[in-house]
C-alpha positions in Angstrom: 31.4 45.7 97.3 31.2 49.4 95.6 31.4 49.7 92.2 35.2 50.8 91.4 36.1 47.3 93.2 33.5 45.3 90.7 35.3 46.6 87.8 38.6 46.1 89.3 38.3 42.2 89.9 36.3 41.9 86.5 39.4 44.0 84.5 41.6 41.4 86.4 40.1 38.1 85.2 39.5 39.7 81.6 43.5 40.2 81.9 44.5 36.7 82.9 41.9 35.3 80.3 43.9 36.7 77.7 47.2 35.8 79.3 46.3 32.3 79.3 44.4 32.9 75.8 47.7 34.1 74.5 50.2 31.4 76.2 48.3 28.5 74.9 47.7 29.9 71.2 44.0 30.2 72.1 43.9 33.3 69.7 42.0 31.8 65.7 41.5 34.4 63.8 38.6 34.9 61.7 38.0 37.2 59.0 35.5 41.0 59.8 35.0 43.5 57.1 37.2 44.1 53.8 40.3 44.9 55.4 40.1 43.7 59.3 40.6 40.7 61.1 39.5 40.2 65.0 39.5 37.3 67.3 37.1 34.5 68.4 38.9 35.2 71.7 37.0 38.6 71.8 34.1 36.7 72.3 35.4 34.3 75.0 37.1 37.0 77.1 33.8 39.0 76.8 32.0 36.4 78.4 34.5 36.1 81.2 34.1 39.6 82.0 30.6 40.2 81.5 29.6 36.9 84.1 32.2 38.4 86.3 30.2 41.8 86.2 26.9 39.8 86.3 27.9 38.1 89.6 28.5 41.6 91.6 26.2 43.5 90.0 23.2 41.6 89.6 20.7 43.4 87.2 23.5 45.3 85.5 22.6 46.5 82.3 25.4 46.2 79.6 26.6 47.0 76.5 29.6 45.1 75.1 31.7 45.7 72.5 31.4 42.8 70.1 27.4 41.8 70.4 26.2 45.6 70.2 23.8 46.7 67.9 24.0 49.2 65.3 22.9 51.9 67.1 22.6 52.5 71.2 21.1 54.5 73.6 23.7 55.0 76.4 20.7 55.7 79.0 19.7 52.2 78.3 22.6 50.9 79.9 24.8 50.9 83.4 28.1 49.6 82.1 30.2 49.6 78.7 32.8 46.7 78.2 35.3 46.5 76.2 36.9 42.9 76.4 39.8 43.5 74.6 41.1 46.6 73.6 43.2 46.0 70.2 43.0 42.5 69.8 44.7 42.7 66.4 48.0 44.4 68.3 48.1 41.2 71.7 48.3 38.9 68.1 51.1 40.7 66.6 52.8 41.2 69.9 52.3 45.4 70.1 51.8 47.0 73.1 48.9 48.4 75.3 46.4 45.8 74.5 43.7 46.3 77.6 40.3 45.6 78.7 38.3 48.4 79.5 34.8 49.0 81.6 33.1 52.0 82.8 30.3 53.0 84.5 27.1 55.2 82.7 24.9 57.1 84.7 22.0 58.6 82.8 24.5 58.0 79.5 27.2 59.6 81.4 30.7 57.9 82.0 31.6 58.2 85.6 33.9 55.7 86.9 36.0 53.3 84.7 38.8 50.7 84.8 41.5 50.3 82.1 43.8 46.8 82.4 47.0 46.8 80.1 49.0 43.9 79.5 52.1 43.7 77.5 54.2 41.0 76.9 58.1 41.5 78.0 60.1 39.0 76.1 58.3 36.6 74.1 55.3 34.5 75.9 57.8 33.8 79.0 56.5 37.1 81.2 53.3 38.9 81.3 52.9 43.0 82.6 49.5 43.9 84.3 48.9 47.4 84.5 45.3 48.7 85.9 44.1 52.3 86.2 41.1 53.7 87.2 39.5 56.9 87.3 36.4 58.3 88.9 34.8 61.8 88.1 32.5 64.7 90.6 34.0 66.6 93.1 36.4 64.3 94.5 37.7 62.9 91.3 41.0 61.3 90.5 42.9 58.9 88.8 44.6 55.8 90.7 46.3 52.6 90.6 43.6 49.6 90.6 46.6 47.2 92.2 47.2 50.0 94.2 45.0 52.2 95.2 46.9 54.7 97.3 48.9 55.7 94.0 47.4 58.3 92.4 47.9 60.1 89.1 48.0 63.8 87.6 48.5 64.7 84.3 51.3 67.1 83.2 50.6 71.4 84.4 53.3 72.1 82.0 52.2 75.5 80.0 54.8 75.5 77.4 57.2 72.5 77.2 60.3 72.7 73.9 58.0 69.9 72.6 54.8 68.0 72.7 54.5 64.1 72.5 51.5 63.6 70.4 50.1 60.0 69.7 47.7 59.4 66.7 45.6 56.2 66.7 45.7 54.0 63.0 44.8 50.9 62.3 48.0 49.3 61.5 46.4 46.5 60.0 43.9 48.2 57.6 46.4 48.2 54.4 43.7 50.1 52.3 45.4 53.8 50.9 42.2 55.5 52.8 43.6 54.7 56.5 47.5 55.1 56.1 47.1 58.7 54.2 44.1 59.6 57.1 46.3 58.2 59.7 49.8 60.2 58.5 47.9 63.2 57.5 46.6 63.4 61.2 49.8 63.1 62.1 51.5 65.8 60.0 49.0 68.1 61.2 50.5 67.8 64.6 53.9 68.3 63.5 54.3 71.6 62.2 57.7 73.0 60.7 57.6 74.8 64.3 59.2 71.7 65.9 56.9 71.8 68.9 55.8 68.4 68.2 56.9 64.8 68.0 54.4 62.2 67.1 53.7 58.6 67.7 51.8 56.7 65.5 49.5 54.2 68.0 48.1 50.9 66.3 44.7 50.5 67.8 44.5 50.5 71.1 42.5 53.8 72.5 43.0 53.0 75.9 46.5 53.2 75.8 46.8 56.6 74.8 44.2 58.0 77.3 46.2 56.2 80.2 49.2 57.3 79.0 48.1 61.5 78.7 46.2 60.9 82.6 49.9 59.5 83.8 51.2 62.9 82.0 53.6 60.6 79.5 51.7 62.0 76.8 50.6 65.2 75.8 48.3 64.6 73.2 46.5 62.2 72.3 43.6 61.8 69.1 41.4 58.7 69.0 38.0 57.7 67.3 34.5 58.4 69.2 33.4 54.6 69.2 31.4 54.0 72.9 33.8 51.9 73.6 37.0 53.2 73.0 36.8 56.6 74.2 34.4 56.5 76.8 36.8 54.2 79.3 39.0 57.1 78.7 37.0 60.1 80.1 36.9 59.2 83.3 40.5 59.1 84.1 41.1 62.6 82.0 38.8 64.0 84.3 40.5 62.4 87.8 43.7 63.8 86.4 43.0 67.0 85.9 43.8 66.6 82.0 41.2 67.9 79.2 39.3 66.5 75.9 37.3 68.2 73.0 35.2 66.6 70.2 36.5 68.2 66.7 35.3 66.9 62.9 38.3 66.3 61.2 38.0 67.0 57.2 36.0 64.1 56.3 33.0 64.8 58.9 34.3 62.1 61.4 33.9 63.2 65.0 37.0 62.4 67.1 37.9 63.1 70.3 41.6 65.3 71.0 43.0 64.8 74.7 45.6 67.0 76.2 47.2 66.7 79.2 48.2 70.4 80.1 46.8 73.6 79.5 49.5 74.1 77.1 49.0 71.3 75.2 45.4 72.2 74.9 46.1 75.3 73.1 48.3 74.2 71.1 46.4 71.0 70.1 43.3 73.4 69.4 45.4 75.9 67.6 46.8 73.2 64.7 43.5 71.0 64.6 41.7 75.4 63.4 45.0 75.7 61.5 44.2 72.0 59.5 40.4 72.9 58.6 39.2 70.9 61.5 36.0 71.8 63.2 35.9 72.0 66.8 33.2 71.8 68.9 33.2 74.5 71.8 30.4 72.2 74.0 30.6 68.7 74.9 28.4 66.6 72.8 27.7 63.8 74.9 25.3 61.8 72.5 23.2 60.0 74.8 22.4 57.9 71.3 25.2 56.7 68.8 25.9 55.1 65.8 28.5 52.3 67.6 30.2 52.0 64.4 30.9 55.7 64.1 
């Protein structure tokens, strides 16, 4: 079994873990931090996933989202999991919650698989969505269910308007994160009307998946391991593009764009906002995981 299919069958049982999770109100909360909340299912779907990986890849080295240390050395590990990608948004019924894996090599993301599920009417019908991506010379971005399907992000130079998506936490009610997450947002809307933006609640694998489809042109998330890293891979197989920037309060972020057009102009409004953008790729081999 090579590596993409591992991650495919573990993506899958992660997905119908939380389906049933979800169906049978399997979902306690418990309380994290000041102004978060996460679920004890985190931890159960993690350890599905994990023995799933475990049992294919024997010796695999991992790092998972929920039982990571402080800081991490990427080199130290083969694969970075993700159990459930915006576990706050599957509880109040938002869309694009996911479980994510990818594949390091020397701290470098190479392959990964994103699994989305999203609930259609209620708790009565279930959506499973799985992409994967894979970089080198052959790269590309494809359809776990279906493998033959692949994906390219959008070529479009100058469209009459970008669709930008900015990730908040929709359930952080302190005034820091909604005037952070809104000024973001503002800054890719300028009186030019080139842009119309969509405020995302959590979930970083949604918006990367949706830029590598070419549904989205922009796309700005937070530089946790496990959020953006799943994400690379498929920008990458697509043919879209990324860049690190500081925004105003020395955070790093990451920007995806998913044509050349977009690029620029994403580039041109993160200079125009006093944002610093960094011209090389600063793959940190070592990283403060709650960066």
């Amino acid at each position: 079994m090579n590596v993409s299919d591992i991650l495919i069958d573990a993506v899958k049982e992660g997905l119908q873990h939380i389906e049933n999770a979800y169906q049978q109100n399997e979902l306690p909360l418990t309380s994290k931090g000041t102004h978060t909340e996460t679920a004890l299912a985190d931890l159960k779907v993690g350890h599905v996933v994990t023995t799933a990986l475990r049992s294919r890849w024997k010796g695999a080295r991992l790092l998972v989202e929920e039982t990571a240390p402080t800081f991490v050395d990427l080199r130290a590990y083969d694969l970075v999991v993700d159990p459930i990608d915006s576990t706050r948004g599957l509880l109040h019924n938002l869309p694009g919650t996911g479980c994510a894996i990818v594949q390091l090599v020397n701290g470098v993301p190479v392959q990964s698989c994103i699994g989305q599920i999203t609930t259609t009417s209620g708790k009565t019908r279930f959506l499973h969505d799985i992409i994967c991506g894979c970089t080198g010379k052959n790269g590309s971005c494809f359809d776990g269910r279906k493998k033959e399907r692949r994906y390219r992000a959008s070529f479009r130079t100058a469209p009459n308007e970008f669709i930008v998506c900015v990730e908040m936490d929709a359930f952080d009610t302190s005034p820091k994160n909604f005037t952070d997450g809104f000024r973001i947002a503002e800054e890719l809307m300028p009186p030019k009307g080139k842009a119309r933006a969509i405020r995302m609640f959590g979930s970083s694998s949604f918006g990367f998946v949706a830029v590598s489809r070419g549904s989205l042109d922009i796309f700005t998330g937070s530089r946790k391991p496990w959020d953006y890293l799943p994400g690379i891979p498929l920008l990458i197989g697509s043919g879209a593009s990324y860049f690190f920037y500081t925004d105003r309060s020395g955070n790093l972020r990451i920007c995806a764009a998913g044509s050349r057009g977009a690029l620029a102009y994403a580039k041109e409004v993160h200079l125009q906002a006093g944002m610093k953008i960094l011209e090389t790729d600063p793959v940190m081999l070592s990283v403060a995981a709650s960066v």
